[in-house]
C-alpha positions as CSV (number, residue, x, y, z in Angstrom):
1,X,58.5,47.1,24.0
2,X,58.4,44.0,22.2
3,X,57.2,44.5,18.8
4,X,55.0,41.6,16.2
5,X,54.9,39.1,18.3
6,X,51.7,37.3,20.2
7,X,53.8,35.7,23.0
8,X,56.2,38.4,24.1
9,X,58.5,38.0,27.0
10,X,59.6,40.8,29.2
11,X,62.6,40.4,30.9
12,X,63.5,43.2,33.2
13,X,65.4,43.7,36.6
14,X,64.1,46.1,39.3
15,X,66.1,46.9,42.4
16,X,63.4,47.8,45.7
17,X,64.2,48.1,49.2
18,X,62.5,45.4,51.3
19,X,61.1,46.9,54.5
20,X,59.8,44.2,56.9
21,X,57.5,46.1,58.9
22,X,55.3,47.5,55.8
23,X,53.0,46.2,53.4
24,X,55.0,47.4,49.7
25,X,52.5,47.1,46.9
26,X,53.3,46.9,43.5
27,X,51.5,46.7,40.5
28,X,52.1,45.8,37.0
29,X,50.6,46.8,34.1
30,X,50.8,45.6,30.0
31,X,49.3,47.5,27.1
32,X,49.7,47.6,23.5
33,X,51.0,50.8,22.2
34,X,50.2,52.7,19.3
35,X,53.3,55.0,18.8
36,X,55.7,57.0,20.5
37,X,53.7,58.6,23.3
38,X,54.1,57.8,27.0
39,X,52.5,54.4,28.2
40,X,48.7,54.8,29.3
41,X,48.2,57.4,26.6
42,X,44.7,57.3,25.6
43,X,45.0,55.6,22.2
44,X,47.0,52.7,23.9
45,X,45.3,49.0,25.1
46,X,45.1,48.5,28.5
47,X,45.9,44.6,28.2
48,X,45.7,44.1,31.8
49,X,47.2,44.8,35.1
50,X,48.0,42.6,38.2
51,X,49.0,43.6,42.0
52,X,51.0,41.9,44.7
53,X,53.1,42.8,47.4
54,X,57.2,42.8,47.5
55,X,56.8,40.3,50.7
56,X,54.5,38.1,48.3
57,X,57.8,38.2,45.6
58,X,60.4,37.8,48.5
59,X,58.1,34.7,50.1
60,X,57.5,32.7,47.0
61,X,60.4,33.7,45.2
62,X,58.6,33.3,42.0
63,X,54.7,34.3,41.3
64,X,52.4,33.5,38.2
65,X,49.1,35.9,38.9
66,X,46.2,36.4,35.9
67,X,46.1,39.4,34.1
68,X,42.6,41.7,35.2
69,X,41.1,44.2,33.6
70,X,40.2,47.3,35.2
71,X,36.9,46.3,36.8
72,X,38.0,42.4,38.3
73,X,37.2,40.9,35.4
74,X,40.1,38.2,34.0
75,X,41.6,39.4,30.6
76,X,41.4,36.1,29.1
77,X,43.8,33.3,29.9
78,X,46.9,35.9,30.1
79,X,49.1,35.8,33.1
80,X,52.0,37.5,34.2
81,X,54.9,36.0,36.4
82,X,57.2,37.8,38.8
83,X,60.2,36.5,40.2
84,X,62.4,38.0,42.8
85,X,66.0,37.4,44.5
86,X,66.6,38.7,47.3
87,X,69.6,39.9,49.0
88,X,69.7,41.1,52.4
89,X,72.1,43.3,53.9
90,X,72.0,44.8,57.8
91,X,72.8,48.4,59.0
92,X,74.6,48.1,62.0
Protein backbone atom coordinates (compact mmCIF):
# COMPACT_ATOMS: atom_id res chain seq x y z
CA UNK A 1 0.00 0.00 0.00
CA UNK A 2 1.30 3.15 -1.02
CA UNK A 3 -0.65 5.92 0.29
CA UNK A 4 -1.27 9.91 -1.53
CA UNK A 5 0.62 9.50 -4.16
CA UNK A 6 -0.32 9.39 -8.24
CA UNK A 7 2.85 7.62 -9.31
CA UNK A 8 3.34 4.84 -6.74
CA UNK A 9 6.05 2.29 -6.99
CA UNK A 10 5.83 -1.20 -5.76
CA UNK A 11 8.74 -2.82 -5.00
CA UNK A 12 8.34 -6.39 -3.86
CA UNK A 13 10.31 -9.73 -4.07
CA UNK A 14 8.57 -13.15 -4.78
CA UNK A 15 10.30 -16.37 -4.61
CA UNK A 16 8.48 -19.18 -7.43
CA UNK A 17 9.76 -22.39 -8.44
CA UNK A 18 10.45 -22.49 -12.22
CA UNK A 19 9.32 -25.75 -13.76
CA UNK A 20 10.41 -26.08 -17.45
CA UNK A 21 8.04 -28.42 -18.69
CA UNK A 22 4.75 -26.24 -17.57
CA UNK A 23 3.18 -23.22 -18.57
CA UNK A 24 3.14 -21.01 -14.81
CA UNK A 25 0.77 -18.23 -15.12
CA UNK A 26 0.71 -15.39 -13.07
CA UNK A 27 -1.32 -12.48 -12.76
CA UNK A 28 -1.15 -9.18 -11.19
CA UNK A 29 -3.58 -7.07 -10.03
CA UNK A 30 -3.63 -3.05 -8.62
CA UNK A 31 -6.66 -1.39 -6.93
CA UNK A 32 -7.19 1.44 -4.83
CA UNK A 33 -8.39 0.66 -1.46
CA UNK A 34 -10.79 2.17 0.70
CA UNK A 35 -9.86 0.94 4.25
CA UNK A 36 -8.78 -1.89 6.09
CA UNK A 37 -10.61 -4.86 4.44
CA UNK A 38 -8.96 -7.54 2.35
CA UNK A 39 -7.94 -6.47 -1.30
CA UNK A 40 -10.83 -6.99 -3.93
CA UNK A 41 -13.44 -6.09 -1.29
CA UNK A 42 -16.33 -4.69 -3.02
CA UNK A 43 -15.80 -0.94 -2.15
CA UNK A 44 -12.19 -1.22 -3.56
CA UNK A 45 -11.02 0.08 -7.46
CA UNK A 46 -10.16 -2.52 -9.61
CA UNK A 47 -7.23 -0.29 -11.37
CA UNK A 48 -6.30 -3.01 -13.56
CA UNK A 49 -4.79 -6.32 -13.85
CA UNK A 50 -2.12 -7.87 -16.29
CA UNK A 51 -1.12 -11.68 -16.94
CA UNK A 52 2.12 -13.38 -18.13
CA UNK A 53 3.86 -16.45 -17.60
CA UNK A 54 7.06 -17.11 -15.10
CA UNK A 55 8.90 -18.37 -18.51
CA UNK A 56 7.95 -14.91 -20.09
CA UNK A 57 9.77 -13.24 -16.63
CA UNK A 58 12.67 -15.76 -16.70
CA UNK A 59 13.10 -15.13 -20.85
CA UNK A 60 13.08 -11.35 -20.90
CA UNK A 61 14.33 -10.87 -17.65
CA UNK A 62 12.46 -7.67 -17.32
CA UNK A 63 8.69 -7.07 -18.81
CA UNK A 64 6.59 -3.69 -19.13
CA UNK A 65 2.79 -5.06 -20.02
CA UNK A 66 -0.43 -2.39 -20.07
CA UNK A 67 -2.71 -2.40 -17.33
CA UNK A 68 -6.47 -4.05 -18.66
CA UNK A 69 -9.54 -3.81 -17.25
CA UNK A 70 -11.61 -6.70 -16.69
CA UNK A 71 -13.23 -6.96 -20.12
CA UNK A 72 -9.72 -6.37 -22.55
CA UNK A 73 -10.15 -2.97 -22.52
CA UNK A 74 -6.69 -0.80 -21.70
CA UNK A 75 -7.00 1.15 -18.36
CA UNK A 76 -5.53 4.20 -19.70
CA UNK A 77 -1.84 4.65 -20.40
CA UNK A 78 -0.94 2.61 -16.90
CA UNK A 79 1.50 -0.16 -17.22
CA UNK A 80 3.07 -2.45 -14.94
CA UNK A 81 6.68 -3.92 -15.11
CA UNK A 82 7.92 -7.19 -13.82
CA UNK A 83 11.37 -8.17 -13.50
CA UNK A 84 12.84 -11.43 -12.53
CA UNK A 85 16.33 -13.05 -11.55
CA UNK A 86 16.75 -16.21 -11.81
CA UNK A 87 18.73 -18.71 -10.09
CA UNK A 88 18.84 -22.20 -11.01
CA UNK A 89 19.80 -24.98 -8.86
CA UNK A 90 19.73 -29.00 -10.06
CA UNK A 91 18.49 -32.09 -7.98
CA UNK A 92 20.75 -34.69 -8.53
Amino acid sequence: VIKSNLHPVFSKIFTLDYYFEEVQKLRFEVYDIHGHCSIGARDDDFLGGMECTLGQIAAQRKMTKPLFLKYGKYAGKSTVTVSGICSFSYAR
